[in-house]
C-alpha positions as CSV (number, residue, x, y, z in Angstrom):
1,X,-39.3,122.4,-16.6
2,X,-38.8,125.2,-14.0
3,X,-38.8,129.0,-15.2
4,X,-37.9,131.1,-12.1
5,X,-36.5,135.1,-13.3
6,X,-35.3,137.6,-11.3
7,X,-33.7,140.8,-12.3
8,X,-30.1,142.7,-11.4
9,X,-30.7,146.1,-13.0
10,X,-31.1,145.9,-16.6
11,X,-30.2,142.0,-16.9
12,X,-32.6,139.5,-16.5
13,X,-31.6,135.8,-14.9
14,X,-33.6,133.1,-16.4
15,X,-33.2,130.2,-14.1
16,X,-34.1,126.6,-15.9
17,X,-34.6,123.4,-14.1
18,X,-35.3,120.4,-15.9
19,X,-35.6,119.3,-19.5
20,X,-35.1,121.7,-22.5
21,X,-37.2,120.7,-24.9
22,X,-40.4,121.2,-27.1
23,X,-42.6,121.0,-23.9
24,X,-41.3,124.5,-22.5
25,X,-41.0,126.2,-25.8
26,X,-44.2,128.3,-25.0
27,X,-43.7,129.1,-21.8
28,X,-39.9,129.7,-22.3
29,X,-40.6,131.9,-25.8
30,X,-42.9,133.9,-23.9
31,X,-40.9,135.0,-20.7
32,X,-38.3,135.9,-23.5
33,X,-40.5,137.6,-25.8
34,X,-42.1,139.7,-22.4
35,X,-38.0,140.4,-21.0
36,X,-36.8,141.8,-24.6
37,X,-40.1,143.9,-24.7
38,X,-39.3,145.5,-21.3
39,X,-36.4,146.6,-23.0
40,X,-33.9,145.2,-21.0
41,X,-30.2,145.2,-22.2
42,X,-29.8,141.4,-21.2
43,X,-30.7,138.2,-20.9
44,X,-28.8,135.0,-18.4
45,X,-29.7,131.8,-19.2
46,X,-28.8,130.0,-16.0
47,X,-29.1,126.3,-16.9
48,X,-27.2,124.8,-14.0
49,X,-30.3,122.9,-13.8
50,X,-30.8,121.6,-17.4
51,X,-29.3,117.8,-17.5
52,X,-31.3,117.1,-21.3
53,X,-31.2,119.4,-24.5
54,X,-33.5,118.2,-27.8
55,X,-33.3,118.9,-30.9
56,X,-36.5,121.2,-30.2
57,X,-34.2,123.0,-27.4
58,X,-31.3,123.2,-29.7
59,X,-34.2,125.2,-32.2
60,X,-35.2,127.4,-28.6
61,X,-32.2,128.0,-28.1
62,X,-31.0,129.5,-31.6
63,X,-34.4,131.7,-32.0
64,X,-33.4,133.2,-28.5
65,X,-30.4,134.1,-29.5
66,X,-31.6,135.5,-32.7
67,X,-35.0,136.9,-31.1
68,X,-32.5,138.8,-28.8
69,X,-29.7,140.1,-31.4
70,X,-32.9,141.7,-33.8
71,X,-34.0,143.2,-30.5
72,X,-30.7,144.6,-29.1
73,X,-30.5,142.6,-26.6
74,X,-27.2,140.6,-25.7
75,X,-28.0,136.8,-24.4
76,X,-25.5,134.8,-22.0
77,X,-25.5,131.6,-21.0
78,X,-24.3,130.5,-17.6
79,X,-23.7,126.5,-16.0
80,X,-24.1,124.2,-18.2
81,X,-23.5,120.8,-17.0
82,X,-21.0,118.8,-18.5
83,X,-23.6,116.6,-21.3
84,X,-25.5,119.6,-22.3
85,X,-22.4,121.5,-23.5
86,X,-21.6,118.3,-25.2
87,X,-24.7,118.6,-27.0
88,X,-23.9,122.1,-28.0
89,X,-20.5,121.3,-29.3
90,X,-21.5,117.8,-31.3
91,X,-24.6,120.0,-33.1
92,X,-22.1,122.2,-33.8
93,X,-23.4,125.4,-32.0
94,X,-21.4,125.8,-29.2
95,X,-19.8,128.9,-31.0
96,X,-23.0,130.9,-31.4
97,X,-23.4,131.5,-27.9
98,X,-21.3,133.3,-25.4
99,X,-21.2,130.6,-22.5
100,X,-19.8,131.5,-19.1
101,X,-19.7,128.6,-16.5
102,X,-20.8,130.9,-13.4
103,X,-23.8,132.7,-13.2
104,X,-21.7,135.7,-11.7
105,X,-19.6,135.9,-14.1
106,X,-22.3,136.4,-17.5
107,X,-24.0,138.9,-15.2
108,X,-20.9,140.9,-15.1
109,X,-20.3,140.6,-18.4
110,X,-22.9,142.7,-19.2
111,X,-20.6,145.8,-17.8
């Protein structure tokens, strides 16, 4: 897995390619953990490049989301392919995350 990040004022793009799963929790936890405490006001999850999600992504996913709500900040997520939003709505989850299927169009959101 791939973390690349680049900024657009106070919104953060987080740009994954590969895998979600338990072998980028760390790494994917931390650049999280070090946006929020920059205090910015968002967070993109641009997973375009994502074809898998685990069970152990699935968990990655929820704390993000839940990391970022206690730390007001507001999470999008942008491109998921066709089988990982599949994987979202079977689990059941789909619903706790605003997803937006362009990139430009979460990072607006955040107007």
């Amino acid at each position: 897995m791939r973390i690349k990040t680049q900024d657009y004022n106070e919104v953060t793009v987080i740009e994954l390619q590969g895998e979600l799963d338990g072998d980028m929790s760390t790494s994917l936890r931390n650049r999280i953990t070090d946006i929020v405490t920059a205090g910015k006001a968002g967070v993109v999850l641009h997973a375009s490049g994502v074809g898998f999600i685990d069970s152990e992504g699935l968990e990655l996913l929820l704390w993000i989301k839940e990391y970022c709500a206690e730390n007001h900040c507001q999470l999008r997520i942008a491109g998921l392919d066709e089988n990982c939003a599949k994987i979202l709505e079977v689990t059941r989850v789909e619903s706790e995350f605003d997803l937006y299927s362009e990139l430009a169009e979460a990072v607006k959101s955040f107007v």
